[in-house]
MDAnalysis code that builds the backbone (N, CA, C; Angstrom):
import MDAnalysis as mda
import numpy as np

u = mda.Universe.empty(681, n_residues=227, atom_resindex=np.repeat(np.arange(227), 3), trajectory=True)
u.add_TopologyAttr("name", ["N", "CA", "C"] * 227)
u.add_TopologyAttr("resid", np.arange(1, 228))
u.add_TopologyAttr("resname", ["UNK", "UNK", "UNK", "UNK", "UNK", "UNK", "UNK", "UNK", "UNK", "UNK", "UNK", "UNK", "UNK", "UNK", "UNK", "UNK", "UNK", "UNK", "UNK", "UNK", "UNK", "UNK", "UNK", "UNK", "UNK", "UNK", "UNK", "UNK", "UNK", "UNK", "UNK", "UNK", "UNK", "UNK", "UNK", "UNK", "UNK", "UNK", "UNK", "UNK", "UNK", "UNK", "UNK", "UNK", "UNK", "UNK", "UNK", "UNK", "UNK", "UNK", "UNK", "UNK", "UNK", "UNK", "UNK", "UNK", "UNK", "UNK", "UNK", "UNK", "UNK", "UNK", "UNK", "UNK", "UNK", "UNK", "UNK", "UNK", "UNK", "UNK", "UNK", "UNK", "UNK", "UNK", "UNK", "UNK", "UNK", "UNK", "UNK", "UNK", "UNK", "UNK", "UNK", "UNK", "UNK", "UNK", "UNK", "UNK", "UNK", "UNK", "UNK", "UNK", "UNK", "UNK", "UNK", "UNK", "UNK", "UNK", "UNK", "UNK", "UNK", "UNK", "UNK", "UNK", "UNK", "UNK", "UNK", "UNK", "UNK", "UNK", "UNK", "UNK", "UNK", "UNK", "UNK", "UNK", "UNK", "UNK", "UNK", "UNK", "UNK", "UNK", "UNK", "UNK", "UNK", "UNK", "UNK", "UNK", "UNK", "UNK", "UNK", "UNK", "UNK", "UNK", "UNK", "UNK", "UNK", "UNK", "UNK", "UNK", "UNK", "UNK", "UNK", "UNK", "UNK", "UNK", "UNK", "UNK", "UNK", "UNK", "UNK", "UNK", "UNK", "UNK", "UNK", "UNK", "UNK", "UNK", "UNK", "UNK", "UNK", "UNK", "UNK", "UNK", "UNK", "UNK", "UNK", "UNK", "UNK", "UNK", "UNK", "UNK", "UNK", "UNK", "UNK", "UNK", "UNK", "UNK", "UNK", "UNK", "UNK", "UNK", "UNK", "UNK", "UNK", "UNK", "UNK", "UNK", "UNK", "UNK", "UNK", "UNK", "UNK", "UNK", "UNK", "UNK", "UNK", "UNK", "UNK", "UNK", "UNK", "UNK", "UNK", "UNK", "UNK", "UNK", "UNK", "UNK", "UNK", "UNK", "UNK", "UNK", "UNK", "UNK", "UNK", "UNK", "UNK", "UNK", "UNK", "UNK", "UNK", "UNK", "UNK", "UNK", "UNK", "UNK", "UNK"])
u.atoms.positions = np.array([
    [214.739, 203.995, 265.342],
    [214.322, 202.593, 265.314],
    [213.249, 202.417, 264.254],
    [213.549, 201.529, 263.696],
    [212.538, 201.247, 262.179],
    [211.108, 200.492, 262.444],
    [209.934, 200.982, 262.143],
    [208.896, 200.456, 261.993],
    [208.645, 198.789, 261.644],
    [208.019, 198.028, 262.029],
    [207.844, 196.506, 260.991],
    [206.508, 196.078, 260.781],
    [206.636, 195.705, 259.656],
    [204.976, 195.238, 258.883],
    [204.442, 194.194, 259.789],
    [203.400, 194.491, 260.306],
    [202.846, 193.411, 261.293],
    [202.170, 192.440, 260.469],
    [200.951, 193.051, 259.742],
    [200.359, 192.275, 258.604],
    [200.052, 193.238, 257.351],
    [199.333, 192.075, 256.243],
    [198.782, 192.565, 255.545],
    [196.964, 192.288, 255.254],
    [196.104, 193.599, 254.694],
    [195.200, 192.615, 255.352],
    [194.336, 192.581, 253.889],
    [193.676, 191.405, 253.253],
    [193.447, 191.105, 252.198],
    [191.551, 191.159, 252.729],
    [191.185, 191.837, 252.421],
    [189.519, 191.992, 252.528],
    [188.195, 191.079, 251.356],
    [187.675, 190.359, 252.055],
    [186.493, 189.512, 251.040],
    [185.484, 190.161, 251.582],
    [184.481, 189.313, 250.894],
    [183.196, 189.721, 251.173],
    [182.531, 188.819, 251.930],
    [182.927, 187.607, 252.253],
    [182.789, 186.603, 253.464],
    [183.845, 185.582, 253.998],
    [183.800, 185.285, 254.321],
    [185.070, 184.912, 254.880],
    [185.660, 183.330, 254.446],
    [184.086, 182.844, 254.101],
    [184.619, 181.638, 253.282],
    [185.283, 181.995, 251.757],
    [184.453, 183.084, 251.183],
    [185.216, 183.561, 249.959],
    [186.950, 183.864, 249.979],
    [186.941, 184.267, 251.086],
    [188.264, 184.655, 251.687],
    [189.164, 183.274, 251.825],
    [189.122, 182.181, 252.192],
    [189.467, 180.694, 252.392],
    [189.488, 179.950, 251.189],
    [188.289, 180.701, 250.385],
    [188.708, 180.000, 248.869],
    [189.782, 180.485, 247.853],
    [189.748, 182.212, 248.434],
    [190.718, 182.759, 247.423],
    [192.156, 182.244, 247.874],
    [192.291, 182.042, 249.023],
    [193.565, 181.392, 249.508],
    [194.325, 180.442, 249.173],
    [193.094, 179.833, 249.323],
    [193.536, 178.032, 248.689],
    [193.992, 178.153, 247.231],
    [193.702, 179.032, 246.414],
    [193.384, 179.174, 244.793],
    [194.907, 179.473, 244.370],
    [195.171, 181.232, 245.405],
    [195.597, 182.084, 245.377],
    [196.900, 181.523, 245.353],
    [197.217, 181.316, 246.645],
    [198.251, 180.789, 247.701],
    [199.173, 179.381, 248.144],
    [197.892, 178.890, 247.425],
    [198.351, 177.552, 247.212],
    [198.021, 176.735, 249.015],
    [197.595, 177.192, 250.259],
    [197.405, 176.627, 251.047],
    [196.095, 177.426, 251.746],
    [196.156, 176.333, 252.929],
    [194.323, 177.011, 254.030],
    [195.034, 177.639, 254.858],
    [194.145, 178.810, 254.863],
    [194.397, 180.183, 256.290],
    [194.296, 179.372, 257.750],
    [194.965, 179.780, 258.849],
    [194.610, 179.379, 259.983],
    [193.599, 180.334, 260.775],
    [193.155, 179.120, 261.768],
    [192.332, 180.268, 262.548],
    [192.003, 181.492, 262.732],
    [190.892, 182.442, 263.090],
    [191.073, 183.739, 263.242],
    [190.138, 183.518, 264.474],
    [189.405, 184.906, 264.256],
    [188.030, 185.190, 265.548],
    [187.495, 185.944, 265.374],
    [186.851, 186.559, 266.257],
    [185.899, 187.664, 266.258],
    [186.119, 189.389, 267.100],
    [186.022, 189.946, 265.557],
    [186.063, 191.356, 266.349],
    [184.942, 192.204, 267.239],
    [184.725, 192.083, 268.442],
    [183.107, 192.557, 268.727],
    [183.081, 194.063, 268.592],
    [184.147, 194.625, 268.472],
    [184.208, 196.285, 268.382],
    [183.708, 196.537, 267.020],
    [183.873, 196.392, 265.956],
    [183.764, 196.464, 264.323],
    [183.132, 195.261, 263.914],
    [182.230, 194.465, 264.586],
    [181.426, 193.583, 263.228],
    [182.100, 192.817, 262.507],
    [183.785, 192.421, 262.494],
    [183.715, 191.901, 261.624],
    [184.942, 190.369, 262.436],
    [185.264, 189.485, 261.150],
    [185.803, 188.132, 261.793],
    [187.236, 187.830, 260.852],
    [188.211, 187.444, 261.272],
    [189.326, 187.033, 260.101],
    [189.882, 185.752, 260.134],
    [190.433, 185.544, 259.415],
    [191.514, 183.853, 258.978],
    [192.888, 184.863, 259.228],
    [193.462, 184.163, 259.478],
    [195.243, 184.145, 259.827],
    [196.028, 183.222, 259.264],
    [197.436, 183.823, 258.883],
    [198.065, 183.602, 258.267],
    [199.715, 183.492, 258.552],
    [200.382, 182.649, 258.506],
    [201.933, 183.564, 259.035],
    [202.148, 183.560, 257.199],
    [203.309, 184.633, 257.330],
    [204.112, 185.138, 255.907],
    [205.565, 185.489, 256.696],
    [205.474, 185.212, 257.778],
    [207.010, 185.966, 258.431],
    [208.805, 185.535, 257.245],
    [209.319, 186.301, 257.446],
    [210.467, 186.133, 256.496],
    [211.243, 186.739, 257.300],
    [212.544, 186.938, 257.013],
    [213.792, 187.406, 257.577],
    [213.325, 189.327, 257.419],
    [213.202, 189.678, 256.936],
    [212.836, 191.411, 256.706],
    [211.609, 191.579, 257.357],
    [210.560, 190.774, 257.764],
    [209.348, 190.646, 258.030],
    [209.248, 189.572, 259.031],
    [209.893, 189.589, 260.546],
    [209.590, 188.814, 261.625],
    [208.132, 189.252, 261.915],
    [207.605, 188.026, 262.129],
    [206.238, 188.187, 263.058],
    [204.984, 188.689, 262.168],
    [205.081, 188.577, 260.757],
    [204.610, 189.495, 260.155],
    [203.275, 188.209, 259.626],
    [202.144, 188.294, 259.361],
    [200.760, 187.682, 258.594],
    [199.975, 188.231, 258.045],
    [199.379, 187.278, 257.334],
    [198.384, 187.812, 256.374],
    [197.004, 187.687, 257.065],
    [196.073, 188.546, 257.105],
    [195.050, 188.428, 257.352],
    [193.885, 188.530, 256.685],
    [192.663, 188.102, 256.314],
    [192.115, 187.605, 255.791],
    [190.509, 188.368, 256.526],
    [189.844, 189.779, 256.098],
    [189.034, 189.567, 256.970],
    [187.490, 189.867, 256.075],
    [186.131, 190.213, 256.685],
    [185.209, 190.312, 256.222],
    [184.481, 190.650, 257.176],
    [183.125, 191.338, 257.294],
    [182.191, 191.705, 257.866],
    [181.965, 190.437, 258.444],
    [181.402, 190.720, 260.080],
    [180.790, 189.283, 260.162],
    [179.537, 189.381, 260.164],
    [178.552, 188.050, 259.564],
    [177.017, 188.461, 258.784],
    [176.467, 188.296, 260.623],
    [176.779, 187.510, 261.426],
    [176.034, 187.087, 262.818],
    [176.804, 188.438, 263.675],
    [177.453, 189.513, 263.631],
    [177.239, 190.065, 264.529],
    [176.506, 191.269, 264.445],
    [176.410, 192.194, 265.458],
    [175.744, 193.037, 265.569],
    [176.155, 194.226, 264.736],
    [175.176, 194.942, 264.420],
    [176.375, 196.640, 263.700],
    [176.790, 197.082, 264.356],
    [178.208, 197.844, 264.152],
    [178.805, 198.007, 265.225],
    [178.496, 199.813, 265.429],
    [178.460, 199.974, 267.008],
    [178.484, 201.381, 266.970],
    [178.517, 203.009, 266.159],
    [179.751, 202.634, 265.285],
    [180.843, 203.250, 264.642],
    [180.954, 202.489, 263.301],
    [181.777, 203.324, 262.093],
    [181.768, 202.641, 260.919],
    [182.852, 201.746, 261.149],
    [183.265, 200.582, 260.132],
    [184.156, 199.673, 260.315],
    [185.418, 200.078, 259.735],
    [186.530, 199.402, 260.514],
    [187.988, 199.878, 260.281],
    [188.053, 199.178, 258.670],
    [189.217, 199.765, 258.589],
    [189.805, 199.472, 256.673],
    [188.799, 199.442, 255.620],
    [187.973, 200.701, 255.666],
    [186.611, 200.901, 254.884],
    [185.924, 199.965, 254.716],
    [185.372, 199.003, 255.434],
    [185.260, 197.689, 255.186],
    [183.056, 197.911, 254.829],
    [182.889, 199.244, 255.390],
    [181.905, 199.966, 255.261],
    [181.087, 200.632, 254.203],
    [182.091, 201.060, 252.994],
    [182.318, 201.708, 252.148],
    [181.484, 200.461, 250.737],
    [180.490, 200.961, 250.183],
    [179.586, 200.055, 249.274],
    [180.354, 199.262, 248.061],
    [181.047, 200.898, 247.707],
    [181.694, 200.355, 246.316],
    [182.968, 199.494, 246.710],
    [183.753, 199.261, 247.855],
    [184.258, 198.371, 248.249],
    [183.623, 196.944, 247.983],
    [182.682, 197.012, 248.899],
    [181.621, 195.843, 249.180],
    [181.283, 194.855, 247.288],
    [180.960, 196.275, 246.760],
    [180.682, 195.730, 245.519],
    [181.782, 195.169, 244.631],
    [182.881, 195.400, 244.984],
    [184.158, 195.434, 244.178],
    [184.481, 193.956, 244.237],
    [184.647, 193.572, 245.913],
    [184.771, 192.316, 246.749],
    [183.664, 190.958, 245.706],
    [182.185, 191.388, 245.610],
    [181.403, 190.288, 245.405],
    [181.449, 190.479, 244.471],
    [182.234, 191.502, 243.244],
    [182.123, 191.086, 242.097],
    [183.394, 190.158, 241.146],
    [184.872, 191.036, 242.266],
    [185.925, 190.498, 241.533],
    [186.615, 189.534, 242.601],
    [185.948, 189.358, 244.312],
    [186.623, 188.596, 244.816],
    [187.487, 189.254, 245.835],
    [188.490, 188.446, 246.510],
    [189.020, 188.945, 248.177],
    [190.262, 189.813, 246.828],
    [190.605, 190.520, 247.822],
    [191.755, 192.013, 247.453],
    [192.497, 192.322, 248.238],
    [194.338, 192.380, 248.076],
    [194.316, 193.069, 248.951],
    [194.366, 194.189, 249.027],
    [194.242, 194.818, 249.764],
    [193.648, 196.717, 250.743],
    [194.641, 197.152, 251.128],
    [195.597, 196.325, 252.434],
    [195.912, 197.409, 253.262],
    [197.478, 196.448, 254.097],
    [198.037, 197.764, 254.798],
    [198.840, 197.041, 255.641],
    [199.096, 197.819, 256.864],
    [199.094, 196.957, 258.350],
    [199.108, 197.077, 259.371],
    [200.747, 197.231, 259.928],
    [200.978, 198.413, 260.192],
    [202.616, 198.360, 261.100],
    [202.813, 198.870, 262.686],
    [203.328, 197.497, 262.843],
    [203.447, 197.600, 264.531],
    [204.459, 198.758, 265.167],
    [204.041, 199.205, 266.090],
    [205.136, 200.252, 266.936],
    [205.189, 200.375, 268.201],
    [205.968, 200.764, 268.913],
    [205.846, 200.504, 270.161],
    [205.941, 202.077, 270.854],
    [205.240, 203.095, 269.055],
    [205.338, 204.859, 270.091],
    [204.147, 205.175, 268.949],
    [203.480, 204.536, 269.342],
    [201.922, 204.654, 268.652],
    [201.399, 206.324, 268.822],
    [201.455, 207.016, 270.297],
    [200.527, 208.543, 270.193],
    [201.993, 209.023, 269.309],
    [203.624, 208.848, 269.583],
    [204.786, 209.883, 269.217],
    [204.229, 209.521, 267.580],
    [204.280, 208.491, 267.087],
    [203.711, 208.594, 265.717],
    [202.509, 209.488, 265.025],
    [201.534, 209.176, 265.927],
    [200.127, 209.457, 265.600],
    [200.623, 211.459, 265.519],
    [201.215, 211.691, 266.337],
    [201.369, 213.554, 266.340],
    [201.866, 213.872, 265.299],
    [202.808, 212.866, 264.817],
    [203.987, 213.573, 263.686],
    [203.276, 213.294, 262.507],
    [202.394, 212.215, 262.204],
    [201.608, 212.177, 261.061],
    [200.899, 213.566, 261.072],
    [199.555, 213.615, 262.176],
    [199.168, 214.998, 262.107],
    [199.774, 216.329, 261.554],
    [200.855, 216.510, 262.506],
    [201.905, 217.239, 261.982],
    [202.225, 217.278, 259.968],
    [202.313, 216.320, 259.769],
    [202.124, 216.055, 258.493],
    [201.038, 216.440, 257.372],
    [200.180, 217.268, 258.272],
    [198.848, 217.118, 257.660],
    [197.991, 215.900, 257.291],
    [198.106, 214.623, 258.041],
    [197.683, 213.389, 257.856],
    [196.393, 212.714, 258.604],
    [195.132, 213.212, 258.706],
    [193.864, 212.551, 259.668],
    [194.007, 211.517, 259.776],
    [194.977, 210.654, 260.727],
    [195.070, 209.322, 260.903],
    [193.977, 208.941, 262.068],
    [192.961, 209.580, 262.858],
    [192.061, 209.091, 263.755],
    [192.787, 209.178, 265.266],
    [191.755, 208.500, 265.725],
    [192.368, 208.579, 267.266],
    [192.857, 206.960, 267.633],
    [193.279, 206.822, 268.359],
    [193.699, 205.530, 269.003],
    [192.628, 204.767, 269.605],
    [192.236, 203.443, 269.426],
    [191.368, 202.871, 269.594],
    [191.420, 201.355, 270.747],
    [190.930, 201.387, 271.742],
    [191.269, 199.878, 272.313],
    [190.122, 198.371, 271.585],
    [191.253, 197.928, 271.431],
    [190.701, 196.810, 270.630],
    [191.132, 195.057, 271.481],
    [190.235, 194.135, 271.071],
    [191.003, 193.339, 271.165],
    [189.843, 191.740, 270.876],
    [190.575, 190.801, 271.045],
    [189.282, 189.462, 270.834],
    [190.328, 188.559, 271.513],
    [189.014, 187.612, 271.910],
    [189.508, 185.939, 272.589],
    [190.286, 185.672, 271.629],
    [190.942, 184.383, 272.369],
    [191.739, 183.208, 271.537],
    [192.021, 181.997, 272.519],
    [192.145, 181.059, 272.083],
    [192.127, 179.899, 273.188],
    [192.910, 180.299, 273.647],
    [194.037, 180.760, 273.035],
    [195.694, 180.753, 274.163],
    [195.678, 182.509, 274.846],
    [194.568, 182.930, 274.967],
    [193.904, 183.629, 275.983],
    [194.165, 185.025, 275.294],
    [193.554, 186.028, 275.419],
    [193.255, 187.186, 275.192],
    [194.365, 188.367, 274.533],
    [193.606, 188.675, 273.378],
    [195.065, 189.535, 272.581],
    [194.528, 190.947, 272.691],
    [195.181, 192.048, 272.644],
    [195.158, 193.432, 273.031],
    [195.926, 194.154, 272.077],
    [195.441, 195.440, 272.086],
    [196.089, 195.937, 271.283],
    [195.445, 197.625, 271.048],
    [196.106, 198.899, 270.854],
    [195.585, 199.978, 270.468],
    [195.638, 200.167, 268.695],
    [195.222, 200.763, 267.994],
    [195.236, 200.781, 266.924],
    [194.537, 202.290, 266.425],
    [195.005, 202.621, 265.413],
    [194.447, 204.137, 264.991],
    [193.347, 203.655, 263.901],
    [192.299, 204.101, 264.067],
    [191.294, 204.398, 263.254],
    [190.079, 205.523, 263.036],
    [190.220, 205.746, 262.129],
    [189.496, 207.272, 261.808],
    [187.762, 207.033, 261.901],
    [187.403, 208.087, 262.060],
    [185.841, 208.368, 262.589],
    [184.973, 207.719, 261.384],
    [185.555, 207.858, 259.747],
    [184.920, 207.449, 259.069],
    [185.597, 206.272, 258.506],
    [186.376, 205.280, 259.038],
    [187.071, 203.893, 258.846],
    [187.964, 204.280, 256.949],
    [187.780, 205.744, 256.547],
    [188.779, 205.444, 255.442],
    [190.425, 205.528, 255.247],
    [190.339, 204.612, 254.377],
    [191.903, 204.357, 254.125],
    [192.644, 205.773, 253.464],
    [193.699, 206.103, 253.256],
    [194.849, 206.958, 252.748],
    [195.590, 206.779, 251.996],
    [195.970, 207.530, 251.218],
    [196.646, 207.008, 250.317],
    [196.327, 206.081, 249.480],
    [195.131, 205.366, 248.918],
    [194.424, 204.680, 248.539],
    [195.151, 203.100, 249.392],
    [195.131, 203.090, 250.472],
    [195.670, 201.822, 251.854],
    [197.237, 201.845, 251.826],
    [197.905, 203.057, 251.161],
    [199.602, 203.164, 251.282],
    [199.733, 203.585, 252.651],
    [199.414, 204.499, 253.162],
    [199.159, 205.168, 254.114],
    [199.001, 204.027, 255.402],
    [200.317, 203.238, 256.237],
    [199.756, 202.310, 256.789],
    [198.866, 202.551, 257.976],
    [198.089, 201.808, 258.627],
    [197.396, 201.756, 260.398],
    [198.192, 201.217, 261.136],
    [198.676, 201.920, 262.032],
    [199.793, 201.949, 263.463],
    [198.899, 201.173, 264.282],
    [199.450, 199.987, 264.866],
    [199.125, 199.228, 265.653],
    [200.471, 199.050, 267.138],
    [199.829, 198.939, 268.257],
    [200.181, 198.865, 269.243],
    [200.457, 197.535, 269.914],
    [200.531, 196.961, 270.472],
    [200.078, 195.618, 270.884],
    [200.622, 195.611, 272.534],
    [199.698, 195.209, 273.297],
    [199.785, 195.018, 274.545],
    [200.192, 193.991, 275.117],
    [200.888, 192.905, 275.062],
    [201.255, 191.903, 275.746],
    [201.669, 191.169, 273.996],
    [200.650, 190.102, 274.221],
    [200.809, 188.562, 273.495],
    [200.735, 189.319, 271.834],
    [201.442, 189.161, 270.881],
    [201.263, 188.583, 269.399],
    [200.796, 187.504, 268.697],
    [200.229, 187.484, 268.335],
    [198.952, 187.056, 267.510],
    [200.105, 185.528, 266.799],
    [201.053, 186.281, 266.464],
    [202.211, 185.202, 265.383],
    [202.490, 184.367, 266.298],
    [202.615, 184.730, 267.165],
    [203.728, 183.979, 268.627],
    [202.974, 182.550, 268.322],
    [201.756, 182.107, 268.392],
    [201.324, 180.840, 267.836],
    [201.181, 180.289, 266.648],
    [201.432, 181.078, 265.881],
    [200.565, 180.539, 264.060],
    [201.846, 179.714, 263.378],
    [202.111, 178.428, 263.215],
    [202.723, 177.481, 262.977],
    [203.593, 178.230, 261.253],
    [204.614, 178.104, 260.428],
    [205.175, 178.339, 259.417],
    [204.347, 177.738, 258.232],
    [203.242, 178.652, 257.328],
    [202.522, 178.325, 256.285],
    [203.162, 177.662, 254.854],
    [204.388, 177.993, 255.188],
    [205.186, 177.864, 253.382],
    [205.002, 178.937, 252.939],
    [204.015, 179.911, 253.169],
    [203.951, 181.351, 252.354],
    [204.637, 182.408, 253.116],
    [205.722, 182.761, 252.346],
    [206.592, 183.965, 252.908],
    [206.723, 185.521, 252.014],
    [206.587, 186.107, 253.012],
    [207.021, 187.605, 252.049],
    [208.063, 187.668, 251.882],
    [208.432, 187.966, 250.708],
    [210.045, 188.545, 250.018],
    [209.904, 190.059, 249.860],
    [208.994, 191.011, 249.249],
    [209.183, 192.100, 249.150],
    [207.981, 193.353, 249.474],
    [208.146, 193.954, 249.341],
    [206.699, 194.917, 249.626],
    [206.766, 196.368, 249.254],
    [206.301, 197.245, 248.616],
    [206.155, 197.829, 247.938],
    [204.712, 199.033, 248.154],
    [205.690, 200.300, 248.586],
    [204.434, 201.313, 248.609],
    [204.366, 202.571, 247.993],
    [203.340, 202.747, 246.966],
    [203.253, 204.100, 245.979],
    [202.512, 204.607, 246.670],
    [202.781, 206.402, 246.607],
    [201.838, 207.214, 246.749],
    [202.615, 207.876, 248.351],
    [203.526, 207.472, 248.853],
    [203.884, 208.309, 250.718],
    [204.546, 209.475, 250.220],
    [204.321, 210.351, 250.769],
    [205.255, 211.181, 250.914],
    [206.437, 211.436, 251.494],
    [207.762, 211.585, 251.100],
    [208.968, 211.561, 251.713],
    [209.090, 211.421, 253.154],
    [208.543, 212.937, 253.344],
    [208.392, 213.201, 254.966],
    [207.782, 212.324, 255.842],
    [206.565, 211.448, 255.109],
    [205.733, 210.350, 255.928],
    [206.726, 209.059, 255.946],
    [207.438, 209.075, 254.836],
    [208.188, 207.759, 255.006],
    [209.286, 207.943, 256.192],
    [210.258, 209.296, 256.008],
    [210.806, 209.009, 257.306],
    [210.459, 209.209, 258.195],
    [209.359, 209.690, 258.710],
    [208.832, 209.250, 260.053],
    [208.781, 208.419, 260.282],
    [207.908, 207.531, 259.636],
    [207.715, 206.063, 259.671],
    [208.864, 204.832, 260.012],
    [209.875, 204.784, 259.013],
    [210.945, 204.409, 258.498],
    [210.906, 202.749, 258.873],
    [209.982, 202.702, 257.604],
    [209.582, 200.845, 257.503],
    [210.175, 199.846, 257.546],
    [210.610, 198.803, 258.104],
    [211.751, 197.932, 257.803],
    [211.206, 197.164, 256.396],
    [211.989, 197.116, 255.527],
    [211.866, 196.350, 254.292],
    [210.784, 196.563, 253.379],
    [210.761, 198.140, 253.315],
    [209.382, 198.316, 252.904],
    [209.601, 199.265, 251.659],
    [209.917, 199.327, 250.463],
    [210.584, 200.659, 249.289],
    [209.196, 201.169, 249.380],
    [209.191, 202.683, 249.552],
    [208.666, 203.601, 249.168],
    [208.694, 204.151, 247.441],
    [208.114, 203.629, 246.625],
    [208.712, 204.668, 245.381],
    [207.139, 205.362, 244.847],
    [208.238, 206.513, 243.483],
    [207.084, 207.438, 242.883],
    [205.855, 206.957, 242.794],
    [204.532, 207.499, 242.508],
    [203.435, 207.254, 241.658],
    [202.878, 206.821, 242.874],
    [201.489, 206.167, 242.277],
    [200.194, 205.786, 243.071],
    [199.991, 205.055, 242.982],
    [199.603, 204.345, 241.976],
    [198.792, 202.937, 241.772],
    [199.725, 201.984, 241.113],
    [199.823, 200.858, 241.663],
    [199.107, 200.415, 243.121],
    [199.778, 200.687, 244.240],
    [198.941, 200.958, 244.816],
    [199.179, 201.417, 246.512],
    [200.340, 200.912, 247.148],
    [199.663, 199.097, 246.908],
    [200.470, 198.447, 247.858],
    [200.834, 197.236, 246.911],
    [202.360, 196.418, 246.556],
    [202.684, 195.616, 245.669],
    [203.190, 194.846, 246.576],
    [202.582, 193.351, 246.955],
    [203.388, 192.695, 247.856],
    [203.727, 191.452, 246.855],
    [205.077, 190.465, 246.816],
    [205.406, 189.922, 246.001],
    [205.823, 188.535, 247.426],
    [205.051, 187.277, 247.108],
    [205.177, 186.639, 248.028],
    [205.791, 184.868, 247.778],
    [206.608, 184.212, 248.501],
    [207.046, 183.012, 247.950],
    [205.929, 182.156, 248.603],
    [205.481, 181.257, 247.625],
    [204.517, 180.364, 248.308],
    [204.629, 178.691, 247.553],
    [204.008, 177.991, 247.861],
    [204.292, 176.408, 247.935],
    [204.162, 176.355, 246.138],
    [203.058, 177.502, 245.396],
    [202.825, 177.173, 244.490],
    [203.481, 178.103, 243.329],
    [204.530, 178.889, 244.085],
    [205.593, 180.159, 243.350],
    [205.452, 181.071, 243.610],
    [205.826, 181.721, 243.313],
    [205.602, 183.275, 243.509],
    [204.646, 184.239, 243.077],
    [203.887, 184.604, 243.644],
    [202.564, 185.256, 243.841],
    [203.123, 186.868, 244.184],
    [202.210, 187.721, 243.106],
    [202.509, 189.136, 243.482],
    [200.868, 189.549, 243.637],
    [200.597, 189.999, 244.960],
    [199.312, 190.551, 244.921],
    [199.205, 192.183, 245.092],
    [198.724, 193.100, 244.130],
    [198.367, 194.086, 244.070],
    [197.054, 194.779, 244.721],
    [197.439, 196.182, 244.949],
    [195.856, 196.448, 245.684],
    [195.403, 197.424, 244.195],
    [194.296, 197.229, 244.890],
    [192.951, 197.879, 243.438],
    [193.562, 199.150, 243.140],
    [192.984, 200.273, 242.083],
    [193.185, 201.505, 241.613],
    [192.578, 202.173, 242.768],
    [193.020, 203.148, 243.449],
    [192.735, 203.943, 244.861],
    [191.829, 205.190, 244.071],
    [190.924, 205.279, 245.334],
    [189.853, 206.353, 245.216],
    [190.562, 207.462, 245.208],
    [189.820, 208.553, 245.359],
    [189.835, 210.167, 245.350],
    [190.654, 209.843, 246.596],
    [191.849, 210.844, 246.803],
    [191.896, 211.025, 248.362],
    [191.209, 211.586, 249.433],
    [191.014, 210.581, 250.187],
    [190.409, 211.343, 251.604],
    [191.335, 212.082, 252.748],
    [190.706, 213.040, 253.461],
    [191.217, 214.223, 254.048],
    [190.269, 214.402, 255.268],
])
C-alpha cells in the first residue's frame, strides 16, 4: 500500500511574512491555522489536494514569538540559526514534506534498518473550533531534517484530518519531485505520485497549478548531511 503526501511545509520567519509570501507567491490568502504548544510554533493552512494528492496542504509555519520555549528543539529545524537567517533574509521557503501512514512504528524500523535516525514517535496535537486534531509524528532529538528535507516526516493521524474542513483554494499540486532518497528508502516508503530521481539539489521540486499559473517552488541548497 503506497504512502500519500499529507503536506508540504513552507517555513517563514513569522507568520505574517508567511501570508505575504502567499498572497505574492500563490496568488491567494492561507486559511486558518493554530497553535502548536509542544514546539513553540503556529501555522496558516492551505488545501493543494489534486487527484494524485487527496487530502494533501500546504502549510505555512513559523516560530511562535508569544509562546513559551519549548522543552526540546523544534521540529523541521525550525531551531537551526542559519535557517532562521536564510528565512529573514530571502523570505518563506519551502523545507519539507509531511507523509501520512497508517504503520508509522512498521515504517519507523525499516528506515532504521536503513541506517536512517528518523527519531522517535512523538504525540502531538492542537485545538480547532471543529474540535481537537491528533496525531503521532517522528521527530528527532535534534529537530534536523535529512536528506537536506527529501527524507520525508511520517505522520500518523488519530481520528479527524486537518483537510476534512479546509474549503478548495484554486491552488493544486500537479507534481512533486524528490532528489537525494535512496532506492531502498524509496521502496519502503513507496510514495503515491511522488518521482524519486538522481542527484540532490533540490531536495524537494513541487510544481503547483494556481489562480495565477503555475508556480514551481524549490527547496534551498541542503546542508552537510546529518546522521
Amino acid at each position: 500500500m503506497a504512502n500519500e503526501v499529507d503536506h508540504l511545509i513552507v517555513a517563514a520567519a513569522s507568520l505574517d511574512d508567511g501570508v505575504r509570501w502567499c498572497e505574492s507567491t500563490l496568488g491567494v490568502t492561507p486559511g486558518p491555522g493554530g497553535r502548536h504548544p509542544l514546539m513553540g510554533t503556529h501555522n496558516r493552512l492551505l488545501s493543494i489536494a489534486g487527484d494524485a494528492y487527496p487530502a494533501c496542504y500546504l502549510e505555512i509555519i513559523a516560530v511562535d514569538p508569544e509562546a513559551p520555549p519549548p522543552a526540546r528543539r523544534r521540529w523541521f529545524g525550525l531551531d537551526d540559526g542559519a535557517l532562521q537567517a536564510r528565512l529573514r533574509s530571502e523570505g518563506p521557503q519551502l523545507l519539507h514534506l509531511v507523509v501520512r501512514t497508517t504503520l508509522l512504528d512498521m515504517h519507523r524500523w525499516g528506515l532504521i534498518a536503513l541506517g536512517q535516525r528518523v527519531g522517535e514517535p512523538l504525540a502531538a496535537g492542537r485545538e480547532t473550533p471543529e474540535g481537537p486534531l491528533r496525531w503521532r509524528i517522528l521527530v528527532r532529538d535534534d529537530g534536523a531534517l535529512l536528506a537536506g528535507g527529501a527524507l520525508p516526516t511520517l505522520i500518523e493521524w488519530q481520528g479527524r484530518h486537518p483537510a476534512a474542513s479546509m474549503p478548495a483554494s484554486g491552488v493544486v499540486l500537479e507534481s512533486l519531485q524528490l532528489h537525494g532518497l535512496s532506492v531502498p528508502v524509496g521502496e519502503l516508503l513507496r510514495l503515491r505520485g511522488v518521482a524519486c530521481v538522481p542527484g540532490t539539489a533540490p531536495a524537494i521540486v513541487a510544481t503547483l497549478r494556481t489562480p495565477i499559473g503555475a508556480v514551481t517552488l524549490r527547496t534551498p541548497e541542503p546542508p552537510p548531511e546529518v546522521r
